[in-house]
BAMARLUM-594684 format. One line per field, with one value per residue (C-alpha): residue number from 0; x, y, z. Coordinates in nm, 3 decimals. Example, Ala and Ser with C-alpha at 12.3 -4.5 7.8 and 13.67 -1.06 7.14 Angstrom:
<sedrens>
n = [0:1]
east = [1.230:1.367]
north = [-0.450:-0.106]
up = [0.780:0.714]
</sedrens>
This chain:
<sedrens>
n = [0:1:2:3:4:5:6:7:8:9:10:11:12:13:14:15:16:17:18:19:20:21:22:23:24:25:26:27:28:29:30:31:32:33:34:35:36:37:38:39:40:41:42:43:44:45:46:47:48:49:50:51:52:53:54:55:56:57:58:59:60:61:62:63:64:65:66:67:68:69:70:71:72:73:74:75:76:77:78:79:80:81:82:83:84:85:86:87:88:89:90:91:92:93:94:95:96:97:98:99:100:101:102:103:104:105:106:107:108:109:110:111:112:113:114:115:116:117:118:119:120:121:122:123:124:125:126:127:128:129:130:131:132:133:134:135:136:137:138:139:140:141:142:143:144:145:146:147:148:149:150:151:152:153:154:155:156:157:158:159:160:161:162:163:164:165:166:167:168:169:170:171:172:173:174:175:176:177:178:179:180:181:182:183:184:185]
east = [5.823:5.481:5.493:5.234:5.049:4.979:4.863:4.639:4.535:4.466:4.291:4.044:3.983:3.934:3.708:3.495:3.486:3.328:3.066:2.974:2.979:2.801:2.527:2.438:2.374:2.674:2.602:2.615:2.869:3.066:2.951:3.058:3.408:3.465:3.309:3.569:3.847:3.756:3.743:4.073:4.255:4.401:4.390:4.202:4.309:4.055:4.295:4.654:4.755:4.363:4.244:3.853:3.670:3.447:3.089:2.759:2.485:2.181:1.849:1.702:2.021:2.158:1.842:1.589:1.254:1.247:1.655:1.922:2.173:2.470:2.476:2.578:2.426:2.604:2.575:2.227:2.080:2.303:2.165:1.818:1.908:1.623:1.514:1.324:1.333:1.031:1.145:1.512:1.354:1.137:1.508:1.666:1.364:1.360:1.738:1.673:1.412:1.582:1.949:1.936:1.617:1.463:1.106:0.985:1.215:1.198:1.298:1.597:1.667:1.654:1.840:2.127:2.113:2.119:2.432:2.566:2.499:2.696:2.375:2.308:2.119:1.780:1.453:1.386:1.115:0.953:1.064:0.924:0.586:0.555:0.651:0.388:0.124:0.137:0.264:0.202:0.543:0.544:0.290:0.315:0.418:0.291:0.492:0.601:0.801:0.737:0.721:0.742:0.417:0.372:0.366:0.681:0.848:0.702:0.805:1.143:1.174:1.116:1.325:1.556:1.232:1.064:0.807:0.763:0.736:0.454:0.257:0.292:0.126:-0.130:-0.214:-0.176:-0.413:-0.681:-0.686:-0.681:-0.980:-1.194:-1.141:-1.270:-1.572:-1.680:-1.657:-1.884:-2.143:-2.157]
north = [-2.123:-2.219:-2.253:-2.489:-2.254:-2.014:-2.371:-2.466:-2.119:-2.164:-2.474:-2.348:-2.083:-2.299:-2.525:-2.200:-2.110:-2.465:-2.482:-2.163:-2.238:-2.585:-2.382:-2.223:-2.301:-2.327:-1.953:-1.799:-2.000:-1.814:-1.497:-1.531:-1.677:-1.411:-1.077:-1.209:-1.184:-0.856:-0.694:-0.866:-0.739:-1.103:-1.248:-1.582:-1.821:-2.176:-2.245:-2.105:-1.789:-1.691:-1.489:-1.485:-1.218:-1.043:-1.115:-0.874:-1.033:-1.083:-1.100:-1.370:-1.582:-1.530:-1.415:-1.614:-1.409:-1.254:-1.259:-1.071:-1.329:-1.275:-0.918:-0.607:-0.306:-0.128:-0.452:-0.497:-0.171:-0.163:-0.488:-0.362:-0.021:0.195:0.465:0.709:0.761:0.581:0.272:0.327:0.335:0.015:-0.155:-0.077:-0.148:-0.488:-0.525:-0.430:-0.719:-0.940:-0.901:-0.770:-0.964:-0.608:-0.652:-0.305:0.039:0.425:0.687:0.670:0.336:0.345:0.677:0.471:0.190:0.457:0.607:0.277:0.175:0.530:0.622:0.933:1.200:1.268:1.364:1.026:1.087:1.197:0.906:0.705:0.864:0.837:0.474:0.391:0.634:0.685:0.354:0.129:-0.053:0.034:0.056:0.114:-0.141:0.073:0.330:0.507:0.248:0.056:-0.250:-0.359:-0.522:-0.796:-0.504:-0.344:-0.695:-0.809:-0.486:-0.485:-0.883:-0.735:-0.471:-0.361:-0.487:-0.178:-0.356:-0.602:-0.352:-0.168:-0.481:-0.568:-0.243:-0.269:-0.571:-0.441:-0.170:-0.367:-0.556:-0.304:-0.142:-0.467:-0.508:-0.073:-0.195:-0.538:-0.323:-0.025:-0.325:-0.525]
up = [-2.732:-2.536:-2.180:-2.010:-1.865:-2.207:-2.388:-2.108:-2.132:-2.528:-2.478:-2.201:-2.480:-2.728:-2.511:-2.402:-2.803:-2.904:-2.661:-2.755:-3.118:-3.064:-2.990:-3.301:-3.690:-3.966:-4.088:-3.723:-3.675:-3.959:-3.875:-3.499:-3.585:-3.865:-3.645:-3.363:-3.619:-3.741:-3.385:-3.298:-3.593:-3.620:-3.973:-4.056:-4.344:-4.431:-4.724:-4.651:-4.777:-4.843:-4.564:-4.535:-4.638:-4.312:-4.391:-4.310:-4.113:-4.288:-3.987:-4.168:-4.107:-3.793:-3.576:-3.472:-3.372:-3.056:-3.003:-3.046:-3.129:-2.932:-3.126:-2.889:-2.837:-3.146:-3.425:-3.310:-3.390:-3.692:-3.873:-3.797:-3.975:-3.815:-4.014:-3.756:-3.432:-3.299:-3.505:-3.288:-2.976:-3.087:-3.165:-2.795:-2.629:-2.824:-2.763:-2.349:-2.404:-2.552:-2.482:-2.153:-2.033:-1.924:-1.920:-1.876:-1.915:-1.871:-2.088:-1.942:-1.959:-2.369:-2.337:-2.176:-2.427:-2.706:-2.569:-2.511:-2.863:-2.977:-3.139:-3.264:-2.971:-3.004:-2.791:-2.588:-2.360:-2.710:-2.896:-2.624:-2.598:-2.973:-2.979:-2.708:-2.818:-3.201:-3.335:-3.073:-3.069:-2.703:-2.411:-2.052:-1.793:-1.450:-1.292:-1.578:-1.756:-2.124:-2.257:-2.614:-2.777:-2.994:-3.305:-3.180:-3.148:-3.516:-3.653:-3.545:-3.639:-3.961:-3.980:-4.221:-4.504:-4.433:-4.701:-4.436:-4.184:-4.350:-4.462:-4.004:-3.953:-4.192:-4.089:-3.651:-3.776:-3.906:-3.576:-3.326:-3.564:-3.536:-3.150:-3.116:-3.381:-3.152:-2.825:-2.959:-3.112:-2.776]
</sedrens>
């Protein structure tokens, strides 16, 4: 039998639930009920006796540019499925960004995410440095700390379609070679 207390307790839950879930479209929505249900082992039926199957997360559904949509620091990393290291590093920063409204970050900052997100060890610092100084995803914020750039936070928008992903940097490229060619004309 339910006591008082443990239904007022269920219906403050509830209550914290729906305002939550107000907040977002039908297909997060789905995702965020189903993900919940999944972690918390407890089944979930729409029709009785059917439970419902655990859906993947598709970026183009549930995130909106520039967020991380509600996603941890394991899931997020996850959906984006980076491929390399430097693309990795472009994923935490944009998750420290994003999710943890972290404007600018040291090595050591990602290093933590990384661990947090039980992702596999490599070279940081390195990571870092190549991120900021060989694809441009990163660049420096003063004091020896990052910041992602518009092509780190495009790329990783993009990301898993590393077709998308290329066609970003082609496109970054061509820029950053038409702002070198204007300064050496002026």
């Amino acid at each position: 039998m339910v006591t008082k207390s443990e239904f007022r307790d269920d219906v403050t839950a509830l209550g914290t639930v729906l305002d939550a879930l107000s907040q977002l479209e039908a297909p997060a929505q789905q995702w965020v009920l189903r993900t919940a249900a999944t972690r918390l082992q407890v089944p979930v039926t729409l029709v009785p006796g059917q439970p419902v199957p655990p859906i993947t997360p598709t970026p183009d559904v549930l995130l909106a540019a520039g967020t991380v949509g509600g996603l941890g620091p394991k899931d997020f990393p996850r959906l984006k499925a980076p491929k390399s290291d430097v693309d990795r590093v472009a994923c935490l920063a944009f998750y420290l960004t994003f999710g943890r409204q972290t404007a600018s970050y040291a090595a050591r900052d990602v290093t933590a995410i990384n661990t947090e997100a039980a992702g596999p060890k490599i070279n940081m610092s390195r990571a870092v440095d190549n991120a900021a100084n060989q694809s441009g995803y990163l660049t420096s914020a003063g004091k020896g700390k990052k910041q992602l750039t518009t092509l780190g936070e495009d790329v990783v928008n993009a990301l898993p379609d590393y077709q998308k992903v290329k066609e970003i940097i082609a496109t970054g490229r061509r820029k950053a070679r038409k702002k070198k060619g204007k300064k050496k004309a002026a």
